[in-house]
C-alpha positions in Angstrom: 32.6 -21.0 -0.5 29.2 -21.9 0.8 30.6 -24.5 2.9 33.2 -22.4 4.8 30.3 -19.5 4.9 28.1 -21.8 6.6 31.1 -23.3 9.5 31.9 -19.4 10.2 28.4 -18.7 10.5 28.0 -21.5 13.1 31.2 -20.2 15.2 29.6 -16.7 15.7 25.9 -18.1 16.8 27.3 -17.2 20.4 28.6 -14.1 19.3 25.2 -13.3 17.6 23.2 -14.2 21.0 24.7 -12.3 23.1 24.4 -9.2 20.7 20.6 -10.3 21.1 21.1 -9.8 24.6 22.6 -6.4 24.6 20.3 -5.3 22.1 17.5 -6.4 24.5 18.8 -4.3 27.5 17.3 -1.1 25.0 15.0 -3.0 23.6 13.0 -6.3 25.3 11.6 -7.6 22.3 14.9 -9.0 21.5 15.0 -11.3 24.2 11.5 -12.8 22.9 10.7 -15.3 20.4 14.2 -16.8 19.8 12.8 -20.0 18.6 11.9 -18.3 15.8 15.3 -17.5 14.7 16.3 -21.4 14.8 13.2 -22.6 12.8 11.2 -23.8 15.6 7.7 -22.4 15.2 4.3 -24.4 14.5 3.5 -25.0 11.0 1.9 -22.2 9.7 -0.8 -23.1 6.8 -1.9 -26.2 5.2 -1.4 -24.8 2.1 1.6 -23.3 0.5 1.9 -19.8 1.0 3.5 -16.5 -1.2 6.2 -15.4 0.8 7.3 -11.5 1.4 10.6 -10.9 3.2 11.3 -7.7 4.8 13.8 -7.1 7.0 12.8 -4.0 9.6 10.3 -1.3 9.7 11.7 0.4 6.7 11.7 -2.6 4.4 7.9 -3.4 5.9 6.6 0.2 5.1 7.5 0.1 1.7 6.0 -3.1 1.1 2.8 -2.7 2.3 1.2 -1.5 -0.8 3.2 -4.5 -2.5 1.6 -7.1 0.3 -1.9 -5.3 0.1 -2.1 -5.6 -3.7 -1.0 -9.2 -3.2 -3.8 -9.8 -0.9 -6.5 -9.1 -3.5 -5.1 -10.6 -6.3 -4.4 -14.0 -4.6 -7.4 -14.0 -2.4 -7.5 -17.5 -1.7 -3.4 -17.8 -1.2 -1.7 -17.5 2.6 0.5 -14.5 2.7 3.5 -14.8 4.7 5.5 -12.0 6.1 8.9 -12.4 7.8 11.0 -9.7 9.2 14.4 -9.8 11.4 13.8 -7.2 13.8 10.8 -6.5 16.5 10.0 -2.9 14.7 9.1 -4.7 11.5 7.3 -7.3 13.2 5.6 -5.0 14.9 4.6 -2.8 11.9 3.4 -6.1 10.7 0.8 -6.3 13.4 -0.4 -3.2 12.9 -1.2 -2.9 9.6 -2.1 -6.7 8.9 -3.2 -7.8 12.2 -4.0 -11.7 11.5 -4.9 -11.4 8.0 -1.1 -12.7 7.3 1.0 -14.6 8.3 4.2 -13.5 10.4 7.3 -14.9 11.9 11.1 -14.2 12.2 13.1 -15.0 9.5 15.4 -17.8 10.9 19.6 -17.2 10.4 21.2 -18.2 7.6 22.2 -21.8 9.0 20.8 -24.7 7.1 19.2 -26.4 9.9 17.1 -23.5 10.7 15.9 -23.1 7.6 15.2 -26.8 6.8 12.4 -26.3 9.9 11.2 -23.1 8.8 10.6 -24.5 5.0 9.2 -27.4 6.3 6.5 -25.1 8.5 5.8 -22.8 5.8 5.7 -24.1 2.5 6.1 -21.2 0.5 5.6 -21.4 -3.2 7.5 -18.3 -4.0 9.4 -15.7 -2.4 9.3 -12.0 -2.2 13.0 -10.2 -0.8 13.3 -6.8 -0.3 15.4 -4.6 -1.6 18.8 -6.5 -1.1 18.3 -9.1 1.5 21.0 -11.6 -0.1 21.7 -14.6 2.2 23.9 -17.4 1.0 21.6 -20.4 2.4 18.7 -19.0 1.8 18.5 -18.4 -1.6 20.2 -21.8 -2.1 17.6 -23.8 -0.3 15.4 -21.9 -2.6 17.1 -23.2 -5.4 17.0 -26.3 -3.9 13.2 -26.8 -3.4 12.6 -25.2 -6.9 11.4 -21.9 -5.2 11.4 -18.4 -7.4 12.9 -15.9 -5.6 12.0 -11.7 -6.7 14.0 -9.5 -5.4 11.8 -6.5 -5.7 12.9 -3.3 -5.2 16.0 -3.8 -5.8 18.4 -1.6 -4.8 22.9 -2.0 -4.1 24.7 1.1 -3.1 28.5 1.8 -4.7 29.8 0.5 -1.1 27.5 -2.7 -0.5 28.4 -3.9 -4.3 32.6 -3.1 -3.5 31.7 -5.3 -0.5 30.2 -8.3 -2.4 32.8 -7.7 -5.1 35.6 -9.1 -2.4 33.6 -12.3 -1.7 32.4 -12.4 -5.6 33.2 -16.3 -5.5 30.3 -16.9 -2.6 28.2 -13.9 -3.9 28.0 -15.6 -7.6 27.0 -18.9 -6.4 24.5 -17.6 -4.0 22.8 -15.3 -7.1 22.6 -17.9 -9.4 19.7 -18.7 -6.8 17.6 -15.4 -8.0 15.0 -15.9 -10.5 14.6 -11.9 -11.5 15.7 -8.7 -9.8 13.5 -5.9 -10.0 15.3 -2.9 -9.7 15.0 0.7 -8.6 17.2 2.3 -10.9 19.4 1.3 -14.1 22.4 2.2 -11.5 21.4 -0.4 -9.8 20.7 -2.6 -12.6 24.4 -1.9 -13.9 25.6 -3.2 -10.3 23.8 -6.3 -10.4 25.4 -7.2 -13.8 28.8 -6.0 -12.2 28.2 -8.8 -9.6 27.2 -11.9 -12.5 23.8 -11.6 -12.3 22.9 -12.0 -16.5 21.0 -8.7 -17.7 17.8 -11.5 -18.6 17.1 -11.6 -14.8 16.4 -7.8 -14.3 13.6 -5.9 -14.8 14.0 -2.1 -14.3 10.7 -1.4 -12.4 11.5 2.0 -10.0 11.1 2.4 -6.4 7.8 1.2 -5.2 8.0 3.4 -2.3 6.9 6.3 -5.4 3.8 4.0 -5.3 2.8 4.3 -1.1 -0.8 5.5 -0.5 -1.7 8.2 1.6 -3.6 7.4 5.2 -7.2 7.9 4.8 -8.1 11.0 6.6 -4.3 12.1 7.2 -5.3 15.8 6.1 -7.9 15.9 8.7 -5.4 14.4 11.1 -2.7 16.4 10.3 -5.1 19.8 11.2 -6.1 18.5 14.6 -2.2 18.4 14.9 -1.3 21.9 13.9 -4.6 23.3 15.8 -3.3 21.6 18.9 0.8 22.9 18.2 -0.9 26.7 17.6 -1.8 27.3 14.0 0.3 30.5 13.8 3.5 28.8 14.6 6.1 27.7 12.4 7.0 23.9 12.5 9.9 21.9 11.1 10.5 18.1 11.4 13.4 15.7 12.3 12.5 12.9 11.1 14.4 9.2 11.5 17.2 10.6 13.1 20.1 8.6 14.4 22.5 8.7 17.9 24.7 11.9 17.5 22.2 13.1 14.9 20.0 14.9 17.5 22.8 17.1 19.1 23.2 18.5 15.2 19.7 19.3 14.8 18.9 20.4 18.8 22.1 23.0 17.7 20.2 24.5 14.5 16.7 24.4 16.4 18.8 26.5 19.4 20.3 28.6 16.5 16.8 29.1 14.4 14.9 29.9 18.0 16.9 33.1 17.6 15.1 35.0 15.1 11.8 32.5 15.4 11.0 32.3 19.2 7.8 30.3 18.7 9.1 27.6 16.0 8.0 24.4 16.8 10.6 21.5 16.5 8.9 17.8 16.0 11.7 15.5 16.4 11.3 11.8 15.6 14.0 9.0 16.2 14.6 6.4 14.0 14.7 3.4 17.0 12.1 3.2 19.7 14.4 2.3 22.4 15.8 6.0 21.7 12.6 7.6 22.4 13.3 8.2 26.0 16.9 8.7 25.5 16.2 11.5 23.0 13.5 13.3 25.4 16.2 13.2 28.4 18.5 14.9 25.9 16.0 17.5 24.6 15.6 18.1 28.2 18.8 18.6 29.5 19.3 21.2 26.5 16.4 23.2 28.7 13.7 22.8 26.4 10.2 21.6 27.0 9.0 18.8 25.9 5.7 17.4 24.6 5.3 13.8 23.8 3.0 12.0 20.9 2.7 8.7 23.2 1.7 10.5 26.5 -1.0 12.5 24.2 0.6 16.0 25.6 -1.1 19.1 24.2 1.1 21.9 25.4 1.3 25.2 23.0 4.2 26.2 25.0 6.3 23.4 24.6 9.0 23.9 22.1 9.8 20.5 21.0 7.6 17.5 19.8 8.7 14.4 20.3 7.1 12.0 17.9 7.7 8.9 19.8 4.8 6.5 18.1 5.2 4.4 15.5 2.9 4.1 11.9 2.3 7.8 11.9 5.0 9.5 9.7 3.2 10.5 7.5 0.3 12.6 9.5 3.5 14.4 11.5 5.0 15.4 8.2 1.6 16.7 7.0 1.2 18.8 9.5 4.6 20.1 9.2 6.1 23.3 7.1 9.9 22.1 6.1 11.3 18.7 6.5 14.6 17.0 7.5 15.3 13.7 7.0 17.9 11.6 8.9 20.2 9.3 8.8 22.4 11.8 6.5 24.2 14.1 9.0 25.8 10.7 10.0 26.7 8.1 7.9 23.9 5.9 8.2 22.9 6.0 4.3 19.6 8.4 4.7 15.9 7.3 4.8 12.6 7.4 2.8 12.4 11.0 1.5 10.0 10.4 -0.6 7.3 10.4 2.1 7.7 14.3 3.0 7.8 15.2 -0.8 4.7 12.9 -1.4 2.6 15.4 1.3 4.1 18.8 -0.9 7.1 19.5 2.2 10.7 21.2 0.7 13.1 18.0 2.0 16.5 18.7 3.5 18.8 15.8 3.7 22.2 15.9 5.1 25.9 14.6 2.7 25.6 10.7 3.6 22.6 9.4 1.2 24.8 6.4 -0.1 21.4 4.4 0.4 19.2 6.5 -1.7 21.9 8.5 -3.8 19.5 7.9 -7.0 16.6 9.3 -5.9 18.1 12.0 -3.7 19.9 13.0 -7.3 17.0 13.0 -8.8 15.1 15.0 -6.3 17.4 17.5 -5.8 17.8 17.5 -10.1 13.8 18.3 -9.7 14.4 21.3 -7.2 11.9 19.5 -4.5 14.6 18.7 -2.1 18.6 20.7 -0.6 21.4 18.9 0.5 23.3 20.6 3.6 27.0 19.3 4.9 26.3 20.2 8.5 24.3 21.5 11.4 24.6 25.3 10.7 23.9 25.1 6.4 20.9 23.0 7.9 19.8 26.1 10.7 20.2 28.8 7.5 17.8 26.6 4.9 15.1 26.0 7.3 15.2 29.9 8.2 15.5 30.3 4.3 12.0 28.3 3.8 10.5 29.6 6.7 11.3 33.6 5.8 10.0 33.0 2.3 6.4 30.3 2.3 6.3 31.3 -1.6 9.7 29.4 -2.1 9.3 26.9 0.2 5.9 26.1 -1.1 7.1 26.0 -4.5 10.1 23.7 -3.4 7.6 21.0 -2.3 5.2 21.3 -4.9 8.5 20.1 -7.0 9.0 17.4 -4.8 5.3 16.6 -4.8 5.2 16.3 -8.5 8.4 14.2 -8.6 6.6 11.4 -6.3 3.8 11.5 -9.2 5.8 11.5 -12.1 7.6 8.4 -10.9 4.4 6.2 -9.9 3.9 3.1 -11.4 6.8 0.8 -10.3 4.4 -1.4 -7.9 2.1 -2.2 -10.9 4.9 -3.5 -13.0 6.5 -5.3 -10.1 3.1 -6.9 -9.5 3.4 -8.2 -13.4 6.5 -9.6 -12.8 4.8 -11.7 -9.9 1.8 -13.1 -12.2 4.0 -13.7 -14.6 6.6 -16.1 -12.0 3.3 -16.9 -10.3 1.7 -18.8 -13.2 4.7 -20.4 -14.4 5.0 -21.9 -10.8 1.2 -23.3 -11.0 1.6 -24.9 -14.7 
């Protein structure tokens, strides 16, 4: 099954270029560093290195804590960081600057990943959540590499999905030395798919685990002195294409009985950030932008077009959406708004997170809407009553705390793999 992965894999590098190509038309950082994605890149350390894989900016945020802690307890190792796509990469940069190592992961073609190993050396490797790849894991196995996949996760959908290849995805877990995962549900979906209950580890979402920014209070209050302190504020954060006309509707709807609210609106993809202020626009409101540093009290939407900085814009913030579930994208992180003390709203399609999004809601620090106008009446909801809606994220707040600890037993199950390695 490998074998006729690998061929079809081969027949769509074409197909897969020019999708760089297109892709690069939005963005121009995918038409850089392609060399990368073959395996051609200068070897890397003269020592072998403790590999973390994450695949974008999502996958990279969470792991930061994981790649921090790392970098303390093996002082003296290389840490390598590879992600697929230029947001990660550049996340990367900006939180680790030089102090790791960073490339593109190369595809999943044999070749490639011959180069890259031989470059890289890695004495262990670190995947993300559910970054499963056929000839990857199996050159692993090959080399006698231990592969975690930390922070595990597999929605209902992605394990129907493997479930119809179950032939190629058995071989290619057979390749995993232990999963770590978020939840028993997605324990129970792992053993569905072969791999033997003595390879996972229960450990939680590290995300749970994600330190606050130093100084993001004092941050945060230079925000809201510069919005107007009296004004109400609600955020859009991580929203998707055809996600922003849903919300623009509720904000058009709430500016009805709140004529000074404040919307901070921040897309999910950079190469949307102009896209999404032409749109604002066009609706006829006025627009102040985080990367031009505009400080206009009057304006009635902020566009939070920077990346790294989440956090300090949900701080400073009263109510909180989070996107990616008015369409079906699978939702985002929304654990980062209930870690500052905001009521979350999240929209029906959280097939990414449906776990935790259970959970929170089960904690009352989080509402679920089905469209635009539910999500218009719950933010006037929180904003007419600050008693409720404070209480609401003091839930959510307490959730986040409650469920801490995941990253310290992940980072047992990496001494534990680690030592066997060096003895």
């Amino acid at each position: 099954m490998r074998l006729i992965y690998t061929f079809l894999f081969y027949l769509l590098i074409p197909i897969i270029l020019l999708r760089l190509l297109w892709r690069g038309v939005r963005a121009p950082a995918y038409w850089q560093r392609w060399l990368e994605r073959f395996g051609f890149l200068p070897k890397l350390s003269n020592q072998q290195c403790i590999w973390v894989h994450a695949v974008s900016m999502g996958e990279v945020q969470a792991a930061v804590p994981l790649i921090q802690a790392l970098q303390v307890r093996f002082s003296k190792q290389s840490i390598l960081v590879t992600t697929m796509t230029p947001t990660g990469s550049r996340r990367v940069r900006e939180v680790f600057g030089d102090s790791v190592l960073h490339v593109y992961l190369p595809y999943d073609l044999p070749g490639a990943l011959a180069r890259f190993f031989a470059r890289t050396q890695p004495r262990l490797l670190i995947l993300m959540e559910t970054e499963l790849w056929p000839n990857l894991l199996y050159a692993c196995q090959q080399r006698t590499i231990p592969v975690i996949l930390a922070n595990a996760r597999l929605s209902a959908g992605s394990a129907a999905g493997y479930q119809r290849i179950r032939g190629l995805v058995g071989e290619m877990l057979t390749g995993i030395t232990v999963v770590a995962a978020q939840t028993n549900v997605d324990a129970a979906r792992f053993i569905y798919l072969g791999v033997p209950p003595s390879k996972i580890q229960v450990t939680g979402s590290i995300k749970f685990d994600t330190p606050l920014p130093k100084n993001f209070l004092e941050q945060a209050a230079v925000l809201r002195s510069q919005w107007g302190v009296n004004r109400a504020v609600w955020i859009a954060a991580s929203t998707h294409e055809g996600e922003e006309e849903i919300v623009l509707e509720a904000f058009s709807n709430l500016k009805q009985a709140f004529h000074d609210l404040l919307l901070v609106l921040v897309p999910r993809h950079p190469e949307r950030f102009n896209r999404v202020a032409n749109l604002c626009r066009r609706q006829g409101f006025i627009v102040a932008r985080r990367s031009k540093g505009d400080v206009n009290v009057n304006a009635d939407i902020y566009l939070g077009d920077t990346m790294g900085e989440l956090h300090k814009l949900y701080t400073a913030c009263d109510v909180a959406f989070v996107g990616g579930s008015l369409v079906p994208i699978g939702g985002h992180n929304l654990l980062e708004p209930a870690a500052v003390g905001l009521p979350v709203i999240m929209g029906p399609h959280v097939f990414e997170c449906a776990e935790i999004c259970r959970q929170l809601l089960e904690a009352q620090g989080a509402k679920q809407v089905e469209d635009g106008e539910q999500l218009a009446n719950i933010v006037k909801m929180y904003l007419n009553d600050t008693t409720y809606c404070q209480q609401i994220g003091e839930n959510g707040r307490k959730f986040v705390r409650k469920n801490q600890g995941a990253l310290v037993r992940l980072l047992k199950i990496i001494d534990d793999i680690y030592c066997q390695v060096n003895h």
